[in-house]
N, C-alpha and C positions, 0 to 999 in steps of 0.2 A: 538614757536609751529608751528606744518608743517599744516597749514590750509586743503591742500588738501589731506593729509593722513587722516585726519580728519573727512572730510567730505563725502570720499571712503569706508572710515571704515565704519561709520554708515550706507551709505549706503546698503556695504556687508550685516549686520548685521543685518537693521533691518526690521521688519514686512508690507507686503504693501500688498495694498490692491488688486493689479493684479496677479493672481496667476500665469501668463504665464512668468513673468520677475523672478519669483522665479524658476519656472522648469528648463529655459533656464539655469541661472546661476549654479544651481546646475549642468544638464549635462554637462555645461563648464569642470567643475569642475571635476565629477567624467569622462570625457574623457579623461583631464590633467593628472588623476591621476593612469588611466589604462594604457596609453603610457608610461610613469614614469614608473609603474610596471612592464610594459612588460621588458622595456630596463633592469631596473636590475635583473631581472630574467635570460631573456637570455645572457646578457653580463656576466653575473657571471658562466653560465653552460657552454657557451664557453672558458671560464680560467678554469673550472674544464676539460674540454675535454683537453684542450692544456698540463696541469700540466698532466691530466693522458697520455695521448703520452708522456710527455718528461722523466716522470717514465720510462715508458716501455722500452726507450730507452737508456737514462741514463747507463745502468748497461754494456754496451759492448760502451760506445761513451764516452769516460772519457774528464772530462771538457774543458783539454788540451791535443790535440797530435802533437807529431814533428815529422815530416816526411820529406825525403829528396827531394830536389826539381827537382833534376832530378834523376831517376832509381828509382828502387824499395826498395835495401836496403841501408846500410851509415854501416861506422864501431864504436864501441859504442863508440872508444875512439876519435870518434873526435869529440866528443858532450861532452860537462863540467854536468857533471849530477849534480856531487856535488853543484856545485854552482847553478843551478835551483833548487836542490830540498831546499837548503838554502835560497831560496825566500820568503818573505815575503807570507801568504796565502797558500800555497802548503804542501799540508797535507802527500802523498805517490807518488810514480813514480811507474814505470815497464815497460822494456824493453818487446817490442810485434812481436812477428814473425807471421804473417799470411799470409796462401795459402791453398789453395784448394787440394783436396787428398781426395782418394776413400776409402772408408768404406766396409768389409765385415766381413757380419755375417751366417757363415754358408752358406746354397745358396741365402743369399738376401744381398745387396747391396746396395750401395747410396754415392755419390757426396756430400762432404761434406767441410765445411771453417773450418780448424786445425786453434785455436790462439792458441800460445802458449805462455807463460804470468810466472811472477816469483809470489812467494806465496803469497805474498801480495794483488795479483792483488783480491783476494776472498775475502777479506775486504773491498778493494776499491769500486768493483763492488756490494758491498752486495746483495753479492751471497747464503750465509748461510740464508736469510730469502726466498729466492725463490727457494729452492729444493722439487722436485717434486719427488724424490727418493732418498736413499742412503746419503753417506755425502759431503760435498762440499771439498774435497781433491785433491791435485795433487801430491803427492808425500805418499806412503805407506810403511811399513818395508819390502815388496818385491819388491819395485822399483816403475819405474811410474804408475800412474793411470790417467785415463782421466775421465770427465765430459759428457754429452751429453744432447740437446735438448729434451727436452720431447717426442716430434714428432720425432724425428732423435730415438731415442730409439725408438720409439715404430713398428718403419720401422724398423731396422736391427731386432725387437726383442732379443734386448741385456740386459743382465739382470746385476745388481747391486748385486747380490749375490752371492759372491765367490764359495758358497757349488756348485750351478749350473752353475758353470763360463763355457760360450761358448766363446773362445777365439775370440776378434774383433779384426781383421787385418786391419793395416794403411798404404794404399799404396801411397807413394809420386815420383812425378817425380822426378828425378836425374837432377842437375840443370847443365846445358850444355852439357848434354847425345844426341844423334842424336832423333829427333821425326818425322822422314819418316816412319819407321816402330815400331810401339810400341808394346813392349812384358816385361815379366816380370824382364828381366835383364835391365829393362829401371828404373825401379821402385827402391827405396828403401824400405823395407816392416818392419814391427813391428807388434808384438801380443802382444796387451794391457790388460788390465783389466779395465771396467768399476767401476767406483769408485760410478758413483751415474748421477742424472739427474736434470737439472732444468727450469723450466718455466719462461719465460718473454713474449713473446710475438710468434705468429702464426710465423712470420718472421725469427723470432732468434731461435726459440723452431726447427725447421727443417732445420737449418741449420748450426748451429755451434756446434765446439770441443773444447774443453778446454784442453790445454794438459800443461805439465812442459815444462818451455823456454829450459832447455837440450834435453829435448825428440824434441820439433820441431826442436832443429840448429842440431840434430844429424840425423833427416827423410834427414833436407833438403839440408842435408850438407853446412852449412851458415856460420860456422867457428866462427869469432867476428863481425859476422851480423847481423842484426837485420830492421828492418821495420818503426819499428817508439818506440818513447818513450812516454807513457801518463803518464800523471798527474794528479791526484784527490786537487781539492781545499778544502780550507777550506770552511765550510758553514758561505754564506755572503759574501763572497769574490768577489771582483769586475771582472768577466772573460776576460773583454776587455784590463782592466790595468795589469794585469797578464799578457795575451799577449802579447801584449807591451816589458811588462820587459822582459819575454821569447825570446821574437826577438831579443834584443840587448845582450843578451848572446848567440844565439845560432849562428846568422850570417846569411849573405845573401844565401848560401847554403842549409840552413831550412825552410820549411816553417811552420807556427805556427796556429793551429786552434782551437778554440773554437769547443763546441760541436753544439751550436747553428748555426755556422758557415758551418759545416760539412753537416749539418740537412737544408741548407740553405733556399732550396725550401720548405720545410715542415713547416717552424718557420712560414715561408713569405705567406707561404698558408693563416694558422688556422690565421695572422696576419689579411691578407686582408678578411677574411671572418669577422672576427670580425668587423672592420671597416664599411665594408658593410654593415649588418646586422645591425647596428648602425643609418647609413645614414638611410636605409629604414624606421627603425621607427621612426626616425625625421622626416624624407616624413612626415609619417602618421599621426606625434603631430601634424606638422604645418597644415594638413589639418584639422582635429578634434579643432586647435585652432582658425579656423574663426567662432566655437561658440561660445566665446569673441566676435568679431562683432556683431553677435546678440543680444548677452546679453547687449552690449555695446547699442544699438541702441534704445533695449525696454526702459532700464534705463534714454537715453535721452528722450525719447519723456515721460515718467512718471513724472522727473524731472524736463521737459521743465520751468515752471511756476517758481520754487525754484531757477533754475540759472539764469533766468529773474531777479526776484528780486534783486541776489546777483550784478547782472551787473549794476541795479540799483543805489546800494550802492559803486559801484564803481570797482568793478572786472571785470577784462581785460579777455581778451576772452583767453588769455594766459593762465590763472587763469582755467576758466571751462574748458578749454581739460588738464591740469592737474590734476583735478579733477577725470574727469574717465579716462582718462594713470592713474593712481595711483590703479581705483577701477578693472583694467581688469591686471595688474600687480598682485592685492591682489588674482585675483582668479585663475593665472597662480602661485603661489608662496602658496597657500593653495591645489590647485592639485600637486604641485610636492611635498609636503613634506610628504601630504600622501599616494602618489604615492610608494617613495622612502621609508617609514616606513612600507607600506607593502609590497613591492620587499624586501627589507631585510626581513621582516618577514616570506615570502615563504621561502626564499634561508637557513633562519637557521633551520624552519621546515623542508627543506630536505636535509640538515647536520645531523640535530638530528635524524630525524625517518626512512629518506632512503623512502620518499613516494612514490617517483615515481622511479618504478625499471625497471634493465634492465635484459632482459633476455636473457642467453647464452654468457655471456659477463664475461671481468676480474674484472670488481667489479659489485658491486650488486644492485646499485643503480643510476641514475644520479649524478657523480659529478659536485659540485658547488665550486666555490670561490669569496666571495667579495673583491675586490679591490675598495680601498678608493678612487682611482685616477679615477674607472668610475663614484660613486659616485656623485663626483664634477666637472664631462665633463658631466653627463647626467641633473644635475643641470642645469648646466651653459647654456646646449643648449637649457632647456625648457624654462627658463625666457628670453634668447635669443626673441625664436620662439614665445610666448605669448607676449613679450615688442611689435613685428611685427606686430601681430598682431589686439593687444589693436592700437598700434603707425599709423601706415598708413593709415587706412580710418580714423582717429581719425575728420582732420581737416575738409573732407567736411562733416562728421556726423553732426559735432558740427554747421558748418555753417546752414544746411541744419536745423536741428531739435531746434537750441537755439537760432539763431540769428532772429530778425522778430518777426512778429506776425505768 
């Protein structure tokens, strides 16, 4: 039997006659249990904010791209596609052309990024659930058609309906044409048809073109060139080991990136903020848990008499500061659990109901996500930070209020 869980316990537990060692402990308690909640609360809306940016961004940053290590293009056939897209994990490829080229609609205009991408890519990208007009096509029974930004449409005022087709002109620079004096015989030009428009984010919505991989090597005259090759993984799939295998197939001439990798500063951002955010409200537990001290203090001087006796009987003074190290342990380990039962229990109230919303935004409420791994880091920190502070002044408490008369 654990004598001194024993005796912590009852403690905790039961009825005494000073009202003020009951107060104390309970705001121990309910302060352990607020800092607990705060942490999963916001450590869970920060992974819902990071998930919703890497959506956002996801659908034009494919999990893997290969691009050439020096220039801008490579030719397709000195890259083994066959044998990457035969990789374990790697769901689709597409061969990606993109550059920059002028948009005109009518008298209005606009700078715009042409990707040009093979059919696939609108599956990979899953692009068919973010259209914001028309349909998610690049190739039509009259020939090519293009995609556009939401905001890119709604600047040229280009329309997705054939009956009222305003012809949209794509003018691309001619690649080793002289650029001291530019004029229209610099250009290569095409009159498109808008096929449709779609949404992802303020960034992408204003600035990209979706076009058929013929129609961009034929603007930009690229011949069996190309930009880079991405890859969509299977869901689950490890990106880093993917990587990896991607490297030793493609050779020192390629270089290999993740998307996260790509996004590097932005991962590394929402990372360090999370971390921070983290640290601070440990600050804040460990200060809130030198109400453990107190409570630890009134308990000694209540108990003075009862651990007298037990010294008595023979119990080492080892004995009484394990005693309460066990009873300020009990009441850092009953604020965190219902600390952490009610941070979850916010975070699935605002999965379920959407309580607290956001206005003018792409979704409609704060996103949240629990991850089991803060979980047992914000555990772990709080019985940490309670052990400190039950543990430290333990020894001259106990000298000072038990030893003596």
């Amino acid at each position: 039997m654990n004598l001194p869980l024993l005796f912590a316990r009852r403690y905790l537990l039961a009825k005494r006659g000073r009202n003020a060692v009951n107060i104390i402990t309970i705001i121990s308690i309910v302060v352990v249990a607020v800092v607990t909640a705060a942490m999963v609360v916001v450590l869970s809306t920060l992974n819902g904010i990071s998930h919703l940016v890497d959506t956002l961004y996801s659908p034009f940053d494919q999990d893997i791209t290969i691009s050439a290590v020096e220039g801008k293009t490579f030719f397709r056939d000195s890259l083994e596609r066959n044998a990457l897209e035969a990789l374990p994990g790697v769901a689709q490829a597409s061969w990606v052309i993109e550059e920059n080229v002028l948009l005109r609609s009518g008298d209005r205009q606009a700078v715009a990024t042409m990707k040009g991408v093979e059919p696939q890519y609108i599956a990979m990208s899953g692009l068919a659930d973010r259209m914001y007009a028309g349909e998610p096509e690049l190739e039509s029974k009259n020939g090519p058609v293009v995609l556009l930004g939401a905001a890119l449409k709604d600047e040229l005022q280009a329309t997705a309906d054939e009956r009222f087709m305003r012809p949209l002109e794509v003018a691309a620079l001619i690649r080793g044409g002289k650029q001291g004096a530019l004029g229209r015989a610099s250009f290569e030009q095409r009159d498109v048809v808008v096929a449709g428009a779609f949404t992802i984010n303020l960034e992408f919505d204003s600035k990209y073109m979706l076009v058929s991989l013929p129609l961009a090597t034929e603007l930009l005259h690229y011949g069996n060139e190309v930009n880079a090759l991405e890859l969509r993984a299977m869901p689950g799939t490890d990106l880093d080991k993917l990587a990896d295998a991607v490297r030793k197939i493609a050779g020192p001439a390629f270089q290999v990136k993740t998307r996260y990798q790509k996004n590097a500063l932005m991962y590394r951002t929402n990372e360090t903020e999370k971390w921070f955010t983290f640290l601070v409200l440990a600050f804040i537990g460990l200060i809130g848990a030198f109400n453990i001290i107190a409570s630890l203090t009134l308990m000694m001087i209540e108990k003075r008499q009862d651990m007298r006796t037990l010294s008595g009987m023979g119990a080492t003074e080892g004995f009484v500061r394990q005693v309460f190290f066990t009873e300020g342990l009990l009441i850092v380990l009953t604020g965190t659990v219902a600390g952490l039962l009610a941070g979850l229990g916010l975070c699935l109230l605002q999965q379920w109901t959407g309580l607290v919303a956001l206005q003018d935004s792409v979704v409609e409420s704060y996103p949240v996500e629990v991850m089991w791994t803060d979980l047992l880091m914000i555990f772990a920190a709080m019985i940490t930070i309670g052990g400190l502070a039950a543990w430290v002044p333990l020894r001259s408490l106990s000298r000072r209020y038990l030893a003596g008369g």
